[in-house]
N, C-alpha and C positions, 0 to 999 in steps of 0.2 A: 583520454581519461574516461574509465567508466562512468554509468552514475553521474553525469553531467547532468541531467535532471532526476527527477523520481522515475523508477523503474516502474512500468507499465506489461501486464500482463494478467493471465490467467492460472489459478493454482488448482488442483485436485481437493481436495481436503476438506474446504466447508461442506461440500455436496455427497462426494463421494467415499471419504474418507479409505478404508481398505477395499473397498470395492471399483479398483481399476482394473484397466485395460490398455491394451495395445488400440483396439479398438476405438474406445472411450478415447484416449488421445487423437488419432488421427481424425475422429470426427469432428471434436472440438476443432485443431487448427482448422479445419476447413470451414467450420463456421464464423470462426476468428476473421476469417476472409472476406466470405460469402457474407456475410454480415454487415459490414463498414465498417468492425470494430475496430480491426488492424489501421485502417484508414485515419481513426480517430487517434491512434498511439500506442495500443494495445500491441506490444511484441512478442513478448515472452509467454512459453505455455511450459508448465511447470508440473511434474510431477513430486506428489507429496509422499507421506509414509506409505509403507507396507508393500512397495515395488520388487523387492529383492527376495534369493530362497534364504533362507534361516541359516543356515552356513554360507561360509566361504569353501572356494573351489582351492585345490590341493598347493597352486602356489599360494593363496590370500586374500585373492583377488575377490571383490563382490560376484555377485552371479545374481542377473534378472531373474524372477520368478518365469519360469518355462511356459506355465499355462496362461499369466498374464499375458506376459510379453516373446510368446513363441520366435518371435524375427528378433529379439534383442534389440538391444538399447540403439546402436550403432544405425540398423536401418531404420530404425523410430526417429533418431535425429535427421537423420537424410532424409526422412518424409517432412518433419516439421522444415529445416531450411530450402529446402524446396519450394517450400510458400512464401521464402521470405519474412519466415519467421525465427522465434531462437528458444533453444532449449534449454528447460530447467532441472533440477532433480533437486535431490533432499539424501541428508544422511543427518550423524549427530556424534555432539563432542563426547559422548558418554559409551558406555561397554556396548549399549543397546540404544536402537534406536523408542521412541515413547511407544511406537506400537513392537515391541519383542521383536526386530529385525538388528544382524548386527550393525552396531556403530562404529566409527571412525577411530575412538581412539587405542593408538597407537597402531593405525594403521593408516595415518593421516597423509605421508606422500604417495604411500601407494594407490592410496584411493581419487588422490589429485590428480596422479598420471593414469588412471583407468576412464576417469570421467573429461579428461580432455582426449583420451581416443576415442572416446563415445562420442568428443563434439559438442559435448554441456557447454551452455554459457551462462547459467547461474547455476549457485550450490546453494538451495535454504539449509542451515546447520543451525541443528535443536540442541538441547540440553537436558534431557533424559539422561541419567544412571550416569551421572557424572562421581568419580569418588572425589568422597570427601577430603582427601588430603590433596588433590589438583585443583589450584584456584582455576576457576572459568577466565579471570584476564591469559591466561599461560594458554588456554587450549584453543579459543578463538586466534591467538596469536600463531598458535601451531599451523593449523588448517587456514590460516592466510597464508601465511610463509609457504607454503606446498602448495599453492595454487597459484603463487604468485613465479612459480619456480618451475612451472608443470609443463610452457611449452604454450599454453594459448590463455586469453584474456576471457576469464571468468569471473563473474559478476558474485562476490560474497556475500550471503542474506544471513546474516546472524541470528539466532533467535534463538534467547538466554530469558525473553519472556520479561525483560525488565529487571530481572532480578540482580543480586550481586552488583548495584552501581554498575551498567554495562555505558551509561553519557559519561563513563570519567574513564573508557576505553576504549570501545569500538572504533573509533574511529582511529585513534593510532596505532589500534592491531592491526588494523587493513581492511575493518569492512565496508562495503558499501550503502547498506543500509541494517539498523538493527530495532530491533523488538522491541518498543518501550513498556511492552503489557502485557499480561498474560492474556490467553486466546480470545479471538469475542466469538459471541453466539448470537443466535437472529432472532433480538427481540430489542426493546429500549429502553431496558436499563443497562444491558450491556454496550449498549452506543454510550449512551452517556454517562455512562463508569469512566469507559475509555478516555472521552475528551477530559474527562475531570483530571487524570491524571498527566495531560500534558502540559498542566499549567507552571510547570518551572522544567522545561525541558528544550523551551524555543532556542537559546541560546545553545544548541547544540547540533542542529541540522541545517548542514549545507550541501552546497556540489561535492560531491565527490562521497558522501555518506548523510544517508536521511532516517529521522525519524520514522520508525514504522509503526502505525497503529494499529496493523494486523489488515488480514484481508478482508477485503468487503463483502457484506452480504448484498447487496443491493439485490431485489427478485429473486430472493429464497423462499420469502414466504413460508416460512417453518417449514421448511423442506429440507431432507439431507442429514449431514454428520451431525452439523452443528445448529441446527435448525428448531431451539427453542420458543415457539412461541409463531415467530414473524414479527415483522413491521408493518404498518402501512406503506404507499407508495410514498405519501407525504414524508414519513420521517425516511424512507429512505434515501430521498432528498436531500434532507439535511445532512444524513452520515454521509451524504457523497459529497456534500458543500464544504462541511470539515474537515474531511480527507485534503481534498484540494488545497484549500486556503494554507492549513497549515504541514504542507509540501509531503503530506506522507505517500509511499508509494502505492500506484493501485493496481493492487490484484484481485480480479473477478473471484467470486468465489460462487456464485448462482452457475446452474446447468444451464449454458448457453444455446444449447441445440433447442429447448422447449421456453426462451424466455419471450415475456409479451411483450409489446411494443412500448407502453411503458418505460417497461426498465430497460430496454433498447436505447430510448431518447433520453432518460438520464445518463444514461454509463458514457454515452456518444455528444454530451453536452460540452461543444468544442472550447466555448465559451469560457467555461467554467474549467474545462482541461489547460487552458492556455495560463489561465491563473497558476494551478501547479506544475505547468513546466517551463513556466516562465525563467528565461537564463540567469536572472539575477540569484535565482536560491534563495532569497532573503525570506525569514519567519517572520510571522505577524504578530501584533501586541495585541492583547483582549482591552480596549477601549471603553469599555465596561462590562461587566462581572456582577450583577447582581441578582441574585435570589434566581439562577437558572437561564436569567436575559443576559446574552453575550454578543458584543460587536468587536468582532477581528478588523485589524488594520494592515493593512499588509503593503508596503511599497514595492513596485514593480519598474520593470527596464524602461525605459523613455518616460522616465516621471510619473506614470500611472501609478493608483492606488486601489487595489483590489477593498472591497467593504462589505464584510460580509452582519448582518444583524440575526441572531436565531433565540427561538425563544425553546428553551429547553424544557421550561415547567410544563405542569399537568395545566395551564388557568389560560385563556387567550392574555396578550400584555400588546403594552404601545410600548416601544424600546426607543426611547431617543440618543442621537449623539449630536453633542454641541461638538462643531466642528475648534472651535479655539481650544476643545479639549485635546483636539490630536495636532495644536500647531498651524492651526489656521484662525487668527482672529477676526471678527468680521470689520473693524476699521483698516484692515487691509486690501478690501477692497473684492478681497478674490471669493470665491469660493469652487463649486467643483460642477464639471457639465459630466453626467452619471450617465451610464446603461445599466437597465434590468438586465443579467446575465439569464436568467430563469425565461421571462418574458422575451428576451431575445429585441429589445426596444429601449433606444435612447426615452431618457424622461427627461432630459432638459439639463437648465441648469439651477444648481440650488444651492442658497447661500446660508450662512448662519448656525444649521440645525438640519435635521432629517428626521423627521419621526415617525415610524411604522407600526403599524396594527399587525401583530401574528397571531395565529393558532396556533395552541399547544403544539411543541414538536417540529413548529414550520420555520421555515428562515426563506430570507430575500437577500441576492448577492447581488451588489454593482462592481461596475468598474469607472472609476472618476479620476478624474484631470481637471488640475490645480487650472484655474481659466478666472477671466474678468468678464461679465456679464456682457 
């Protein structure tokens, strides 16, 4: 099965948006490598819009941009699995792809059997210049069905941006993972748009198709396509805490060839990765929700409970959670022996309650087992 956990990898787009290359790729996988990032779970390297020439060639067929990608698609994938990596690409359910390249439809199995000779093993499919009289359920169902028909096992990334109720389909069209939001951009109110809007969408993402929150910026620093503003390193933290916890897939979207070490040791925070690819797939409950203080719950494989505390407001806060609020009373005796996942350090064991001091923006992730003193 695809998609047995959240898809990990690298996409073009937040950085460089139409400003690719043949080049730009093969540097990237090599740093994917060179790096430890691969090491960490990072597989997939993903090219976004604006890869192709403005036409199609005389039977229908897509065609690389020439000056981009002078060697084509073909030997660009044989470079990328060569390292033991796997290839992505991007097209769209509409006439046009969002940057004026053509789209998919009703060119939809042809373009499933062009990009399984090419070797892709993910397809991101947008929703640009969709006509109005084709519902979006019919054309994601299209372009599943021809890839599922194509010959080899490609990974579906849907992204319809949220729109059109896409949790009361994608996943029975055949995606593997889809869009729950429109695009994010690198600053913090766009992080924390995003989380606000996944708060009735948990019951939707499992194995085999996940919630996406879109790609991550973690070490953009207002750099790039989408690079309004920046974050700090602190809040980027936290967008990478919430990614995790609640299983969205993660795709790099910072230029990996020039990032600091920093954001090196967040993206690579094993800890913290093993909470989102933890085999159970199970969503977390917000354990409390007030006034921008949120504590996720999240049950994991062998009884563990991932617990994440963040404090989203502009004001430092103390976030408490009474543990008999998520089902553990303290006349029973038990409570939970924690590690700081951040800190990378068991803090014992703690019974009752847990109360934390954050900074605006910050969060602290354990992981705890239900245990008797």
């Amino acid at each position: 099965m695809l998609a047995k956990t959240p898809p990990m990898g690298w996409n073009s787009w937040n950085t460089f948006g139409t400003d690719i290359s043949e080049s730009l790729i093969r540097e990237t996988a090599d740093v994917l490598i060179d790096s430890g990032l691969h090491d960490a779970g990072y597989e997939y390297v993903v090219i976004d819009d604006c890869w192709s020439e403005k036409k199609r060639d005389a039977s229908g067929r897509l065609v690389p941009d020439h000056k981009k990608f002078p060697s084509g698609m073909k030997a660009l994938s044989d470079y990328i699995h060569s390292k033991s990596l796997k290839f992505g690409m991007y097209s769209c359910a509409g006439t046009r792809t969002c940057g004026d390249y053509p789209g998919s439809l009703e060119h939809e199995f042809l373009d499933a059997r062009t990009f399984a000779d090419w070797g892709v093993d993910l397809l991101k499919y947008d929703y640009c210049f969709k006509p109005k009289y084709l519902e979006g359920h019919l054309l994601y169902k299209r372009m599943a069905m021809a890839l599922r028909s194509c010959g080899r096992d490609i990974l579906f990334s849907a992204c319809s941006w949220g729109t059109d109720g896409p949790e009361n389909f994608m996943r029975n069209a055949g995606s593997h993972m889809w869009r729950s939001t429109g695009d994010i951009q690198d600053n913090w109110a766009s992080v924390k748009g995003i989380v606000a809007k996944q708060a009735d969408l948990s019951p939707y993402g499992a194995p085999g198709c996940y919630n996406d929150m879109d790609m991550l910026v973690v070490g953009m620093h207002g750099k790039g396509n989408v690079g309004f503003g920046g974050c700090t390193d602190e809040e980027y933290k936290t967008h990478f805490s919430i990614w995790c916890l609640l299983n969205s897939p993660l795709m790099i979207g910072c230029d990996i060839r020039h990032m600091d070490d920093v954001t090196l040791r967040t993206l690579t925070n094993r800890e913290l990765i093993a909470i989102n690819q933890d085999p159970e797939g199970r969503q977390p409950y917000a354990a409390v929700n007030d006034n921008g203080r949120l504590v996720y719950v999240r049950p994991l494989e062998n009884g563990d409970y991932a617990i994440g505390f963040f404090n989203l407001s502009d004001s430092p806060s103390s976030i408490c959670l009474n543990f008999w609020d998520i089902g553990l009373p303290t006349s029973s005796g038990y409570g939970f022996r924690m590690r700081d996942l951040w800190l990378h350090k068991d803090i014992g064991f703690v019974r009752e309650y847990l109360r934390i001091p954050l900074a605006p923006h910050a969060c602290a992730v354990y992981r705890a087992k239900v245990a008797k003193s």
